[in-house]
N, C-alpha and C positions, 0 to 999 in steps of 0.2 A: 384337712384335705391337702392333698398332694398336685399341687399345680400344673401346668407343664410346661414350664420353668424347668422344674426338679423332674420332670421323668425324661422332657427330655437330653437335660445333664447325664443322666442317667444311661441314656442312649448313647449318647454321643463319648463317654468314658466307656461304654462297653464296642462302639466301633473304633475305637482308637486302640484298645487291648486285643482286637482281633485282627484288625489291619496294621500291627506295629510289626515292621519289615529291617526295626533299628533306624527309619529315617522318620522325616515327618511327613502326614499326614493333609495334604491339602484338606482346607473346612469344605471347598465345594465336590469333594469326594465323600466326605461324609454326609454331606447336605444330599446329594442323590441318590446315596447308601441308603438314606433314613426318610427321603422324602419327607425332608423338612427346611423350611425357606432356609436359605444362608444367611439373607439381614437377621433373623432369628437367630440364629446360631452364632452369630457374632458375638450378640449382651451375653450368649450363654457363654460360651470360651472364655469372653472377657472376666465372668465372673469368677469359672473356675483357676483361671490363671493368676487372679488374684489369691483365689483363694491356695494358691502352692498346689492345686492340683493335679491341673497339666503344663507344659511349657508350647511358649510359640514360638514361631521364627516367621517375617515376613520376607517376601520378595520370595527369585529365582529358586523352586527345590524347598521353599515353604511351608510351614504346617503346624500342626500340633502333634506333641506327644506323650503320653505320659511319665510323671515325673519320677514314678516307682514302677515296680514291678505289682499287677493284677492283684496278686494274695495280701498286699499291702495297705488294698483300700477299703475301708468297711462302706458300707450303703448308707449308712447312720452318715458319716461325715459328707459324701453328697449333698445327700438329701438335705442336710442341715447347713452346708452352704448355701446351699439354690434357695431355700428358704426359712432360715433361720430355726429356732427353736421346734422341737419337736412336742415339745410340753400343749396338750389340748387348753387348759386354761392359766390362768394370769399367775393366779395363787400358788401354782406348784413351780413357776419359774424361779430359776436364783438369782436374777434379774429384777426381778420386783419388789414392790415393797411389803413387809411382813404384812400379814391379814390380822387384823383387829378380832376375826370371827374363828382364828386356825382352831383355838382350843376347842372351840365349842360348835363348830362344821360341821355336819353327819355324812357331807357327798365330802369331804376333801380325802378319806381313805380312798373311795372309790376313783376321784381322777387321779393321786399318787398310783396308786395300783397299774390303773391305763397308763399312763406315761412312762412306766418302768419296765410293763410288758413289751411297750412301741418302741424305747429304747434299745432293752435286752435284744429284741426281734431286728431290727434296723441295724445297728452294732455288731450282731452276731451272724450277720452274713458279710461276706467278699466278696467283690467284684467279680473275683476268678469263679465266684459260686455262679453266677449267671454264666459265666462264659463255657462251663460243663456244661448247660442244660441242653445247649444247642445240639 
């Protein structure tokens, strides 16, 4: 499940692509945009600016903005910083440790399948694809 941490990252990368003017972005402009708290909005920024996906600037004139251009960001890498792995269970991660039971699993086809659909799906949209919908 999809937190909302991650949507609304999600949010907040998709009013930053709408209201980029070439300057930045004050967060309490987006936080009233999105009616969503600003303390909130803070861990979320923070996360994504780690994660190289938008940039800040504090003080006078202020803001966030993003760090490419809209067509640039798949929703799979979002989502996947705001909360890591996309993978439903342990066993399909490449992170963990090989499963003792892979060979002989009858459900591990079944969660590779899911996890490659959520991926493909996740991955295969753009940021700029939400900002058409409007």
């Amino acid at each position: 499940m999809i937190s909302t941490k991650g949507r609304y990252a999600l949010r907040v990368m998709l009013d930053l692509a709408r209201n980029d003017g070439g300057g930045y972005v004050p967060l309490k402009d987006i936080a009233a945009r999105q009616e969503i708290s600003k303390k909130y909005l803070e861990i979320i920024v923070r996360d994504l600016v780690s994660g190289d996906l938008v940039t800040g600037v504090s003080g006078k004139g202020g803001g966030y903005r993003l760090c490419r251009r809209p067509e640039e960001y798949t929703i799979g890498e979002i989502i996947e910083r705001m909360e890591g792995s996309l993978n439903s269970v342990a066993c399909t991660s490449c992170d963990s440790q090989p499963c003792p039971r892979a060979e002989e699993c009858e459900t591990l086809p079944l969660w590779a399948e899911y996890d490659r659909l959520t991926h493909d799906y996740f991955y295969g949209k753009k940021l700029s694809d939400l900002i058409e919908r409007k």
